[in-house]
N, C-alpha and C positions, 0 to 999 in steps of 0.2 A: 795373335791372341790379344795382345795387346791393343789393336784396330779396331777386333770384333768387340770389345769389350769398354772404347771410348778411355783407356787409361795413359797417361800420359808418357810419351816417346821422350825418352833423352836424346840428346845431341842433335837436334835438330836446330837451325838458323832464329832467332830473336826475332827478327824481323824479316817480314817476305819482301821478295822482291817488289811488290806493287805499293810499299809502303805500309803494311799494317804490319800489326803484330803478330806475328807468326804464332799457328797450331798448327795440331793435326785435324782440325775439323776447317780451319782456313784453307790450308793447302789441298785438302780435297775439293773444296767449291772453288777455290782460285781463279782465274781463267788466263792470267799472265802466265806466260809462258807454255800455252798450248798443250798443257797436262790432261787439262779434262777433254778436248777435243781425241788427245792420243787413246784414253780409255774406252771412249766410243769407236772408234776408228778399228782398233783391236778385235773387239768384240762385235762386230760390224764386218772383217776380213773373215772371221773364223767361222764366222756365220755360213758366209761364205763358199767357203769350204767346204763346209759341212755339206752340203749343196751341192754341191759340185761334186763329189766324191762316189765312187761306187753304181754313177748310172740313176742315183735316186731322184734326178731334176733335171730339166731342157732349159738350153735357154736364159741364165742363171748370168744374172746382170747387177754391180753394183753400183747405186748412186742414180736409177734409172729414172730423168723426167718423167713426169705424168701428161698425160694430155691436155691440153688446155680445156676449159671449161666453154662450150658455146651453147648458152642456156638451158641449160639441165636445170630441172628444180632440187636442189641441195638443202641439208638441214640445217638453220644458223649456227654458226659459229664457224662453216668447215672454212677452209683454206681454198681459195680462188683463183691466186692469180700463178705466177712458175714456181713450182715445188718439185722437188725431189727427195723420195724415199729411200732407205737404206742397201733393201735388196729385193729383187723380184724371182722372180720364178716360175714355170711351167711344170707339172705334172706333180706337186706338192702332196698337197689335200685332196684333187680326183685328177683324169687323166685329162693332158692338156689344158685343162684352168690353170689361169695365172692368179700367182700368191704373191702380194706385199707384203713387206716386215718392216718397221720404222723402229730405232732402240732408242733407248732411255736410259741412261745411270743416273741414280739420285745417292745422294747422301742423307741416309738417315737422321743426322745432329746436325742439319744445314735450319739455320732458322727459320724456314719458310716450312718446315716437317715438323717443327716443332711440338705442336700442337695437335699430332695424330697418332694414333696406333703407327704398327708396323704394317698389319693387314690393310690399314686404310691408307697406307702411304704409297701403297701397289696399285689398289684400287684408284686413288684420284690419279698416276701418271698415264697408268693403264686406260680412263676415260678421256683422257686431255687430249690422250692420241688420235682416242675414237672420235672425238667428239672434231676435229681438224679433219682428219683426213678420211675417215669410213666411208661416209656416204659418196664422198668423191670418187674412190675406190670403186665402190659398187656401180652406181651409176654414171660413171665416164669411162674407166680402165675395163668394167664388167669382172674384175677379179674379187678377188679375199684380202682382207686385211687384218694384218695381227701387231699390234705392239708389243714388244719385246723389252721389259722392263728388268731392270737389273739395279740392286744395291753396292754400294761400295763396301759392304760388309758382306755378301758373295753370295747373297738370296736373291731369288728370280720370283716376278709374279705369274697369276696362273695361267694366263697366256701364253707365256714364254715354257713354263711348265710342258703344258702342252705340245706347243709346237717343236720342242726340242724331244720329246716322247716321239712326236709323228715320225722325226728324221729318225732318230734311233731305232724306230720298229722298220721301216723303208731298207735302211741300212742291213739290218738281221736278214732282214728276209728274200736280200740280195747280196750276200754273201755267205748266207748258212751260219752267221757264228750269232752266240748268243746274246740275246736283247739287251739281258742282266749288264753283261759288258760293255754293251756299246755305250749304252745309255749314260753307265758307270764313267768310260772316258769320255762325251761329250761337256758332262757335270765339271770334272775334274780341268778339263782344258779351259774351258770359259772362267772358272774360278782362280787357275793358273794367272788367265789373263789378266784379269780384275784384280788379283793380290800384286801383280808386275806392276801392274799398271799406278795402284795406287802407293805403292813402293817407291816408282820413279817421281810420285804429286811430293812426296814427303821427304826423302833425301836426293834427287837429285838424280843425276845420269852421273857416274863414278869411276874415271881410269879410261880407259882405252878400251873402246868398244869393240869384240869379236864376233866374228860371223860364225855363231853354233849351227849346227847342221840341227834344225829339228825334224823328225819321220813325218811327212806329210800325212795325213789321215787316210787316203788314198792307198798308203800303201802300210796301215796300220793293220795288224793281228791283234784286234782285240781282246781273243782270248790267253789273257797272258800266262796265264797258267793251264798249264797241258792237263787231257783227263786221262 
């Protein structure tokens, strides 16, 4: 509550590690100490998963190069030289097309947001994506490209929207259980991650790490409540 609403955290360190003055609006942009890398990385695996699960996708590769560029006409700005997107995939959006997904966490009170709505804070990460890698997409790979935009305060843009509907109706419709639900846990897991995640940017990894058994999605019963 206290995150979503920008108010200030007790007991947190004076000063961060990289030398400045410690917040919670620092410690989310940080980039000492591999916090924001871990937040993408998370949400990036679960994605993942999601993917993987249930028979809804082929072929379901993470971190996959793209092809090299051997003169395509491209629209300026894209990205040319060796890239790699976050996840790809097969039978996504129709059968046998391949789908790209590249993520994005922005922090909304990072000073470079400052300056925009929330709506238009989705919008400009969500073009930035489009605007690097789409057309590469389309015309080299021949697949789909979605960026996958996410807040550190657990709001998704409509891209991400979207594509995270498509897996949960895929999902329902190859298991029999309800949409409502699934869709309900995919929300809830990705915001899990994002609240963990940006839990560990602000105090810290804490005690002796345990290996918790989490129910892989795979073999999740979405309907958790019986009718």
């Amino acid at each position: 509550m206290l995150l979503r609403y920008n108010f200030k955290i007790k007991d947190i360190a004076a000063v961060c590690a990289c030398g400045e003055l410690n917040s919670v609006n620092h410690t989310l942009i940080c980039k000492k100490g591999g916090f924001v890398s871990l937040r993408h990385n998370n949400l990036r695996d679960v994605t993942a998963e999601i993917l993987r699960s249930h028979n809804i996708c082929k072929d379901v590769r993470v971190e996959p190069a793209l092809l090299p560029v051997t003169g395509e006409h491209l629209t300026p700005g894209t990205a040319t030289g060796e890239a790699r997107l976050d996840v790809s995939a097969r039978n996504f959006w129709s059968p046998l097309a391949k789908a790209f997904v590249d993520i994005r966490v922005f922090h909304p009170m990072a000073p470079s947001n400052a300056s925009k709505s929330i709506p238009a804070m989705y919008i400009s990460h969500e073009s930035e994506k489009k605007r690097k890698y789409n057309s590469r997409v389309l015309n080299v790979e021949k697949a789909a490209f979605t960026p996958l935009v996410f807040s550190t305060t657990g709001g998704m843009g409509k891209e991400a929207t979207a594509f995270y509907k498509r897996a949960a109706e895929k999902i329902s419709n190859n298991t029999n259980q309800r949409y409502s639900d699934v869709i309900s846990y995919i929300r809830k897991r990705l915001r899990f991650e994002l609240l963990r995640t940006c839990l560990i940017s602000i105090r810290g990894y804490r005690g002796v790490r345990k290996d918790i058994h989490v129910e892989g999605i795979i073999d999740m019963d979405y309907n958790l409540i019986r009718d």
